[in-house]
C-alpha positions in Angstrom: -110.0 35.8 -48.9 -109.5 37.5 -45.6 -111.2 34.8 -43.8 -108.2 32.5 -44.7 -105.7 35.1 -44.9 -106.6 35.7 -41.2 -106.5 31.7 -40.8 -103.0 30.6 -42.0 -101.2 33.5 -40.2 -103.1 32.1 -36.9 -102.0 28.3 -37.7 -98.0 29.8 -38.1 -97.8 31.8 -34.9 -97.0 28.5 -33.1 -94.6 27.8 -35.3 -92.9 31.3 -35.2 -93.1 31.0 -31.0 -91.4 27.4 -31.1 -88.7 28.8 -33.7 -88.0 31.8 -31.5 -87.6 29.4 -28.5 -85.3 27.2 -30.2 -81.1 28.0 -29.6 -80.1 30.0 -31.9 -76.4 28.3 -32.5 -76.4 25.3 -34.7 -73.4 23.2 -32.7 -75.9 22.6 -29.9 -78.6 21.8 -32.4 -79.0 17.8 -33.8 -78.7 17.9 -37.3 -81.5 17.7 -39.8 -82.0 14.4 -40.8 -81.7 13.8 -36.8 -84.5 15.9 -36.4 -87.8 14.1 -36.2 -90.7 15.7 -38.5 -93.3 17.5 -37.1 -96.5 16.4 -37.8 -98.4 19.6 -39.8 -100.2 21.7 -37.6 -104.0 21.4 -38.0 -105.8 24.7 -39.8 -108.8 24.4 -37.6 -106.7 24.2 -34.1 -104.1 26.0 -32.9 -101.1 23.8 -31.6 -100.1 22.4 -28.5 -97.0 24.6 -27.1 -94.0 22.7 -25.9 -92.9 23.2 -22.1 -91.1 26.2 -21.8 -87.4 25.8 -21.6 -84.5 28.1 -20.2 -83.4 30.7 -22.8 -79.8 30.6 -23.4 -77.6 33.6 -24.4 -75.1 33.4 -27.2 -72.2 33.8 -25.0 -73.3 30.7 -23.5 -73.9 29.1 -26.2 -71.3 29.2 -28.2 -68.4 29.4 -24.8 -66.8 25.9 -24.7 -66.9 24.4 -21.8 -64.1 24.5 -19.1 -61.5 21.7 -18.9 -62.0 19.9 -15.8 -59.1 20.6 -13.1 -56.4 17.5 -13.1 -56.9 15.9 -9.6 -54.6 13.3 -8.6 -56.2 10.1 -7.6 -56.4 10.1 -4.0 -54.3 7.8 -2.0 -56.1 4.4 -1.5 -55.4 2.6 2.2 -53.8 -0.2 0.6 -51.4 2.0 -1.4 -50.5 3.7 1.5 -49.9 0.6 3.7 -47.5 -0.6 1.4 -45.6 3.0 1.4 -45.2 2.7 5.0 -44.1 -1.4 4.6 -41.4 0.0 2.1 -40.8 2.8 4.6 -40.1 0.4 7.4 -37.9 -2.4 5.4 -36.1 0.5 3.8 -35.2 1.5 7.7 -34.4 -1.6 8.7 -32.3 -2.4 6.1 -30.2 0.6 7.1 -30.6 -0.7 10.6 -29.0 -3.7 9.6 -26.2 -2.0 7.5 -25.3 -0.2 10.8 -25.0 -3.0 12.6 -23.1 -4.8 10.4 -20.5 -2.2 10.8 -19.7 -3.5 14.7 -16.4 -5.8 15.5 -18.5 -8.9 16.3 -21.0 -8.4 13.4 -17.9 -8.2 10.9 -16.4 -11.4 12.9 -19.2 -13.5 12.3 -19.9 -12.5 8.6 -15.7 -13.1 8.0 -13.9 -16.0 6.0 -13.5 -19.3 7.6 -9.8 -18.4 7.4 -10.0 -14.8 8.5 -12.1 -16.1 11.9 -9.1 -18.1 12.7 -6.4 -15.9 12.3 -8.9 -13.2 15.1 -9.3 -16.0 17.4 -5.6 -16.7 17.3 -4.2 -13.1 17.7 -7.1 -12.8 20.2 -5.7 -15.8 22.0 -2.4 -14.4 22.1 -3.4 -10.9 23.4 -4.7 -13.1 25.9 -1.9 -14.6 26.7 0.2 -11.5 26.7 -1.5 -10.4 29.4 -1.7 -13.7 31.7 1.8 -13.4 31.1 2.1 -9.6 32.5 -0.1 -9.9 35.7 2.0 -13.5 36.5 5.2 -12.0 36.2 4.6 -8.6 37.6 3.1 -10.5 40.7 6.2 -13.2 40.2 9.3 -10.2 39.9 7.4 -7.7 42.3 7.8 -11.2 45.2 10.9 -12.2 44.6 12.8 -9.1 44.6 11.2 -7.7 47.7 12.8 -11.9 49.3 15.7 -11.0 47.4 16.3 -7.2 48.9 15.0 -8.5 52.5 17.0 -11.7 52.5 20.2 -9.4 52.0 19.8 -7.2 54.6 19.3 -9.6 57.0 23.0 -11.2 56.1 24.8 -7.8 56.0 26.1 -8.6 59.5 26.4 -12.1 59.1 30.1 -13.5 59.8 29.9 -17.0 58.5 28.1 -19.2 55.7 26.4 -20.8 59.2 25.5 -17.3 60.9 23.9 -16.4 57.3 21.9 -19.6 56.9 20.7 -19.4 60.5 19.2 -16.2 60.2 17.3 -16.4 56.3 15.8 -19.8 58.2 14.7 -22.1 55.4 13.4 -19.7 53.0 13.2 -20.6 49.0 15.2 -17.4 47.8 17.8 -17.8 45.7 20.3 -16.4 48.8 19.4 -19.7 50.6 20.5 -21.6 47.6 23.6 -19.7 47.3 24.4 -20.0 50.5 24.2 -24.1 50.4 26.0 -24.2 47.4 29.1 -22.7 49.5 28.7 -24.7 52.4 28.9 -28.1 50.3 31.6 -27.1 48.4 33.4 -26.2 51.8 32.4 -29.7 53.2 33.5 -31.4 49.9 36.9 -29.6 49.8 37.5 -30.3 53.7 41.4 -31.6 53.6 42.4 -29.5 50.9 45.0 -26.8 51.5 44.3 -24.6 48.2 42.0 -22.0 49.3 41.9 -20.5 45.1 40.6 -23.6 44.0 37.6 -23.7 46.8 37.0 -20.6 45.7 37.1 -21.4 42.0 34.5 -24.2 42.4 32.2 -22.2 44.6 32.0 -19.4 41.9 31.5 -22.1 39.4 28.2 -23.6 41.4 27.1 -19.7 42.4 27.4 -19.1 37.9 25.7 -22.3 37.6 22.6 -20.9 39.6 22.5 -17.2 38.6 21.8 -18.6 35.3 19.5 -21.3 36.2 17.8 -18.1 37.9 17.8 -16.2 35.0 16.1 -18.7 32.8 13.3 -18.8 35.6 13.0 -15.1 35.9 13.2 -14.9 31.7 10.8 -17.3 31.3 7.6 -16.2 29.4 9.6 -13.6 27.3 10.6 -15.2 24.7 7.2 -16.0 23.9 6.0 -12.0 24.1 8.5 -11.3 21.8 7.2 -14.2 19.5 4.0 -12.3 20.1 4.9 -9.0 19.7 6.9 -9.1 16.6 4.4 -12.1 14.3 1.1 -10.7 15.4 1.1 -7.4 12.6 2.0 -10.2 9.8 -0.6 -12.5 11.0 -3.0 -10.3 11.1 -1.7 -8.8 7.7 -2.0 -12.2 6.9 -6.3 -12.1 7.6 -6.0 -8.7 5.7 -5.2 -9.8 2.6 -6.8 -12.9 2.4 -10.4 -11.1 3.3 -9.8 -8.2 0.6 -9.0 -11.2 -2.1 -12.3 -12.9 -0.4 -14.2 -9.3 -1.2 -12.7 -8.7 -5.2 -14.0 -12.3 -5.9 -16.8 -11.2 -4.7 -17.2 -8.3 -6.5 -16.4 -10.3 -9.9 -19.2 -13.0 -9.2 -21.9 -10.2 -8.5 -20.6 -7.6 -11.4 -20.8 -4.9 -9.2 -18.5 -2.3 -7.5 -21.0 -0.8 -5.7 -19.6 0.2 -1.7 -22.5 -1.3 0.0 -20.8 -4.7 -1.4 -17.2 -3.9 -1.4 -17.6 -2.3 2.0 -17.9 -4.8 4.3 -15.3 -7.4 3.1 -12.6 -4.9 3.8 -13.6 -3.8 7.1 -13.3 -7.7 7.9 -10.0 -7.6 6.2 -9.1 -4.2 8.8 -10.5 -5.8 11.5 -8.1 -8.3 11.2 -5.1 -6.3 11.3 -6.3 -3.8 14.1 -6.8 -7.1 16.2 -2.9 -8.5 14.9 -1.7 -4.5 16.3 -3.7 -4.9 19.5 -2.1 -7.9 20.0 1.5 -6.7 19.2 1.9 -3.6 20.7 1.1 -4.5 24.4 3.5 -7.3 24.2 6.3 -5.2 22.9 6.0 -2.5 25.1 5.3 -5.5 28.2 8.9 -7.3 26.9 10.7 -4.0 27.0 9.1 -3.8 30.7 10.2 -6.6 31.9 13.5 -7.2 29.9 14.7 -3.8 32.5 13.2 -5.3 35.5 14.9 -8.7 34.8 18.3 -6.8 34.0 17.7 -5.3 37.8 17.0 -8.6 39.4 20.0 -10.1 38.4 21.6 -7.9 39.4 20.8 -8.4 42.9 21.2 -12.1 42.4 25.0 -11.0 41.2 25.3 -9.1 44.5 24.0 -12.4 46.3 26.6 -14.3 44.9 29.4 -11.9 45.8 28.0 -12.1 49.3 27.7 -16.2 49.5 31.4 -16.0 48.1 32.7 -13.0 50.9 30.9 -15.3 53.6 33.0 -18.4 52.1 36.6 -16.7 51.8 35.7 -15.9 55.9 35.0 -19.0 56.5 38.6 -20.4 54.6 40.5 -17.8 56.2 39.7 -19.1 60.4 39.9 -22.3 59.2 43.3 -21.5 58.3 43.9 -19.3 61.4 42.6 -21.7 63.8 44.9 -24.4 61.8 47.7 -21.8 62.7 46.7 -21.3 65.9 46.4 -25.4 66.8 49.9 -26.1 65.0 51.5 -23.6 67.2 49.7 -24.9 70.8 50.9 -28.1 70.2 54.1 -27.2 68.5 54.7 -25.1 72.0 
């Protein structure tokens, strides 16, 4: 009885030591019917002992497990390539806005209509200003003939003294000058001196105004300038906002980035129409006072022609005098 006693607690001592190895928590444990049956343990032989495995404490056994950290996916190449693409078109799409904002960009993107009306107040600030260096070299030459030829004649006793010292100069002195002489050549016979006189200041009226429409000409065509340009290029203002609202109502949008440039092409056109305006105002106004001093020394040209002609009358009628007396005597 001891004998077998003594042999069934030596056949469960393997047992006991593979139970005591076993975790003791039941999560980390397969269940039952999971569990593949042990073959009994031969009475005669004492078991085979499993490889000896790492002993676990409870705490770490029944701890759960830490969540893993979130990482975020790191940044692949082609992911960042097409950052930096987005990067760049994003710059030179601001580039481009930029640009956009300069007076020849805004010209080229403009209405059909609203080109035309720039080219044509362009054109006339052009021609405003051909207009100003011409005349300024034109009214600066003449008056400095003018003032010269009259100084030279301030002595002069006769229409034939006169013409013998200007010489055959193109100043309207010269012409002046001739006038008298032909009317005193035409009227030779005739006793009325008033009526010389009359006819010479007619011909002297005739060219102090044919010399004013010289000296005048070009200003009616600054004042054309200088009083239709702002309405023109109201005109191009106008028509480009109307070109922008359509604009707006086809696209559905009022964002600025669309409204924006339409009405800078619409500006545009009226700072050109005021560029164009203003110079030729302020040129007119110019020149209108150095006209108004011209003719006036054309006026004293003609008063001096017409002294030089009542000389003239007056020996002719004193050397009359004087020959009707010698042979009277």
């Amino acid at each position: 009885m001891n004998n077998l006693l003594s042999r069934a607690t030596f056949a469960f001592i393997p047992v006991l030591a593979m139970l005591s190895l076993a975790p003791p928590s039941s999560a980390q444990t397969p269940p039952a019917s999971a569990q593949p049956r042990m073959a009994p343990a031969a009475p005669s032989a004492p078991a085979a002992q499993p490889p000896a495995a790492v002993p676990q404490t409870p705490a770490q056994a029944v701890a759960p497990a830490p969540a893993p950290p979130v990482v975020a996916p790191p940044s692949t190449p082609a992911a960042t390539a097409a950052q930096a693409d987005s990067d760049s078109k994003l710059l030179k799409s601001t580039a481009v806005a930029l640009r956009e904002l300069s007076p020849w960009s805004m010209f080229k993107s403009a209405d059909i209509i609203v080109q035309a009306v720039m080219i044509g107040l362009a054109f006339a600030s052009l021609v405003t200003w051909t207009i100003f260096i011409a005349k300024m070299i034109e009214l600066s030459v003449i008056r400095r003939r003018l003032v010269a030829a009259l100084g030279k004649i301030a002595e002069a006793r006769s229409l034939a003294e006169a013409q013998f010292v200007l010489g055959a100069k193109g100043s309207v002195l010269s012409s002046l000058l001739a006038a008298a002489m032909r009317e005193a050549r035409l009227s030779a016979g005739i006793s009325s001196d008033a009526g010389i006189k009359e006819r010479a200041a007619s011909s002297f009226a005739e060219l102090v105004r044919a010399e004013a429409r010289r000296v005048r000409l070009g200003m009616g065509l600054l004042a054309t300038i200088g009083a239709t340009s702002p309405f023109v290029g109201l005109f191009g203002t106008v028509w480009g906002i109307m070109n922008s609202f359509i604009g707006i109502s086809k696209s559905q949008t009022t964002n600025l980035a669309v409204v924006a440039p339409g009405i800078a092409e619409a500006l545009l056109a009226t700072a050109i129409g005021l560029v164009a305006a203003i110079p030729a105002v302020i040129i007119y106004n110019h020149f209108s006072r150095v006209t108004k001093g011209y003719l006036e020394l054309v006026s004293r040209a003609s008063g001096a022609a017409g002294r030089l002609l009542s000389r003239d009358l007056d020996r002719t009628h004193v050397s009359d005098g004087v020959h009707s007396r010698a042979a009277a005597e």
